[in-house]
N, C-alpha and C positions, 0 to 999 in steps of 0.2 A: 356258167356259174355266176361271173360277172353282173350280164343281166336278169338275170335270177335277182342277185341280190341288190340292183339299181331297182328292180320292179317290185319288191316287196319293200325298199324304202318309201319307194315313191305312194304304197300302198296306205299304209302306216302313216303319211304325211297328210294326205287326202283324208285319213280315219280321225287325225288329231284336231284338223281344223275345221270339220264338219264336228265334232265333240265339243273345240271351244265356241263357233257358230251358237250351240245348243244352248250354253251358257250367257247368255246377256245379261244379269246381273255381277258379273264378273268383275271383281274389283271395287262394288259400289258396299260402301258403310250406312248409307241413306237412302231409305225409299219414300216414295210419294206415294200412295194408293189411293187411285178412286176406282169406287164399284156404283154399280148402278145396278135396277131390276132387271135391264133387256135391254136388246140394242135400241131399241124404240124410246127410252126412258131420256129425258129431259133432266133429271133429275138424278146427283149422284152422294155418294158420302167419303170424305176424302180421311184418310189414315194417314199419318207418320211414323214411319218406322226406322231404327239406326241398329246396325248389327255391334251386339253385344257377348260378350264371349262365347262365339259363333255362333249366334240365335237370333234371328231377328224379335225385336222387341220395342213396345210401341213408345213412342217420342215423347205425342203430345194426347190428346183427348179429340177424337172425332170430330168435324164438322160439315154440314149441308154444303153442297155446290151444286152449280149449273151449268148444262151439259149442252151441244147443240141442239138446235130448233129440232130435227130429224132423228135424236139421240147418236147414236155411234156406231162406226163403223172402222173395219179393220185397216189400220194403217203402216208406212214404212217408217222401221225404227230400228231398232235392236232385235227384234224378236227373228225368229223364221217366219216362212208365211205360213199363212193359213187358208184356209178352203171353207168353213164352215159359217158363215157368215156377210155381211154387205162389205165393200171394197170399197176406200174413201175417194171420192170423186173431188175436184176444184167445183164449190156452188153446191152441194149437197146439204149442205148444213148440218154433218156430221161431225162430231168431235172422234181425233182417230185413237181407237182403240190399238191397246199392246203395249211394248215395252221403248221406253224414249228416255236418250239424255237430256240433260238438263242445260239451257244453254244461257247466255246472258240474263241479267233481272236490265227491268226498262224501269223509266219513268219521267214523269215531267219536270223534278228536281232535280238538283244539280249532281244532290247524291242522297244515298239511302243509308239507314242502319241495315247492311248487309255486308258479309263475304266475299257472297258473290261477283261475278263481275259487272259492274255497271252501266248502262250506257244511258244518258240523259236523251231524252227528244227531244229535237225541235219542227217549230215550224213546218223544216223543209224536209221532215223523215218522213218517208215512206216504206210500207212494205208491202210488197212488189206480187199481186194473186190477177196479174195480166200472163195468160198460158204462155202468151208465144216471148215475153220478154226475158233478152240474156240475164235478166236480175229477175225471174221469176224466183219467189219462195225466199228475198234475202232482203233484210234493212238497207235502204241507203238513202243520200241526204243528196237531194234536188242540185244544192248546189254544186254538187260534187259530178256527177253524172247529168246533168241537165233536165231541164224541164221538161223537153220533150222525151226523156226515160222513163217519166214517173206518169206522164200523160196516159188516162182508164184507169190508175189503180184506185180502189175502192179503201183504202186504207192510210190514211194519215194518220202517223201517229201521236200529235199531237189532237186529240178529238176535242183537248177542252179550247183550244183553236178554233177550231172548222166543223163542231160540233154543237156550241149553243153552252163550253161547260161541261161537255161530258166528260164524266172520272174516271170511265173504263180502262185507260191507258195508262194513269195516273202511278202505277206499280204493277209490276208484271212482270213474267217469265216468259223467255224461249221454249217450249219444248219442240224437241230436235226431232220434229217429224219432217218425212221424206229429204233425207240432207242432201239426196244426191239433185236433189231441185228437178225432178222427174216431171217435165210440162201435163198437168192435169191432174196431177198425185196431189194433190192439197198443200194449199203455201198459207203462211202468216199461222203457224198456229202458237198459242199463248196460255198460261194462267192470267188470269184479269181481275178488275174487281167487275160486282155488277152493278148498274142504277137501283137497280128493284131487286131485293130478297125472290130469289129462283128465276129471274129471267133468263131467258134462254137464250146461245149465243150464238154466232154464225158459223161455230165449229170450233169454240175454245171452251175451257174449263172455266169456269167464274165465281166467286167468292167474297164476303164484306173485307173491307179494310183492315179489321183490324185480324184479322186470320192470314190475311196475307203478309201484313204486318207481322205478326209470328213465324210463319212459313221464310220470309226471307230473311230473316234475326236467325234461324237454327241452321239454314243452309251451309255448307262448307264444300268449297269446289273441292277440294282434297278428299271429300270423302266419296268423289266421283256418283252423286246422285241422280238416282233413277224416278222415272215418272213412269208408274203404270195404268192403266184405263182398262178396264171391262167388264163385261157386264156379268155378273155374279155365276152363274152357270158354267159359262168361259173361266172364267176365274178358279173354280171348283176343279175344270176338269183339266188346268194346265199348271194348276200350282206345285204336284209333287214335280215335274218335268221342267218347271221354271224354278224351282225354290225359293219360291213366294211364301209370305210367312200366313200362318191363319189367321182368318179372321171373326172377330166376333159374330153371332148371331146379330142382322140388323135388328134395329128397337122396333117395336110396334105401337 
């Protein structure tokens, strides 16, 4: 009787944590939502959302963003896996689709009108999308780790440095894709701004200044905000099962 009743605890433990598994919005008062036409789309439309006497309800008023060069593919987050669609590769130039925390806001000042938590770049930041290194997929600062750690990374985050000027870096978000730093699952990914109105990215989300501007003025780490991505279909056929909120009819 004993193990009877150890085996149907242990049953029952296995059923609850596979049930909260299923829940990855869990706990978040704040949602991010971008959708796009297909996974092939370049081009997406991003939503605010904050839970309001149990309902998700929209924040702010829609606006345009830019999706990887490749559009999107499904990536490791929060979400479970899935099967129906492309798997995000390191160099794909896919932005990863699914459900993702949200994780430090960046930038080239000292500090932001944000919440969030902050971390300034410099110079010697880097983040780390070389497969085989033990800082694959994580910030770090050259002088801290060494020159020769940072040596192939394609990613300085100081770009208006080592870039001719460029503002892409300039403000920006973590999102918490692949945390477990899995060698080839996709590392450095981010909200960003862009140079160019719709330019495509190397696998990040991208947006004008003053939206981002916005975006990180509402943020609240307490309200444990989520970042979702997908492409409108996907979207459609996992929102009762994620409880994801509706969304408008895009404009035409």
């Amino acid at each position: 009787m004993t193990a009877l009743l150890r085996h149907a605890a242990l049953v029952f433990l296995m059923l609850a944590g596979s049930a909260h598994a299923g829940l990855p919005l869990d706990g978040a008062t704040q949602l991010v939502v971008v959708t796009s036409d297909n996974w092939d789309s370049t081009r997406g439309e991003l939503h605010a959302y904050e839970m309001r006497h149990g309902r998700w309800q929209p924040a702010r008023a829609p606006f345009d963003v830019a999706l990887g060069r490749s559009g999107s593919a499904w990536g490791l987050g929060l979400h479970p896996q899935q099967s129906d669609g492309p798997r995000k590769q390191e160099g794909d130039g896919r932005s990863p689709a699914g459900i993702f925390a949200l994780g430090t806001a960046f930038g080239y000042a000292a500090q932001a009108e944000t919440r969030m938590p902050w971390q300034p770049m410099q110079a010697s930041s880097y983040c780390m999308d070389v497969v085989d290194s033990p800082y694959y997929n994580r910030i770090v600062d050259a002088r801290e780790v060494g020159t020769e750690a940072v040596a192939g990374s394609t990613e300085p985050m100081r770009l208006d440095l080592h870039g001719n000027g460029d503002v892409r870096y300039q403000q920006g978000l973590v999102i918490e894709h692949n945390p477990r730093n899995l060698p080839g699952r996709g590392s450095c990914i981010f909200a960003h701004l862009w140079r160019q109105p719709g330019e495509a990215t190397a696998g990040c989300t991208a947006m004008n200044a003053a939206d981002m501007q916005a975006l990180l003025a509402w943020l609240q780490p307490q309200a444990q905000p989520r970042f979702v991505l997908l492409p409108r279909a996907q979207y459609a056929q996992l929102r009762s099962a994620w409880h994801l909120p509706a969304l408008p009819e895009p404009a035409r």
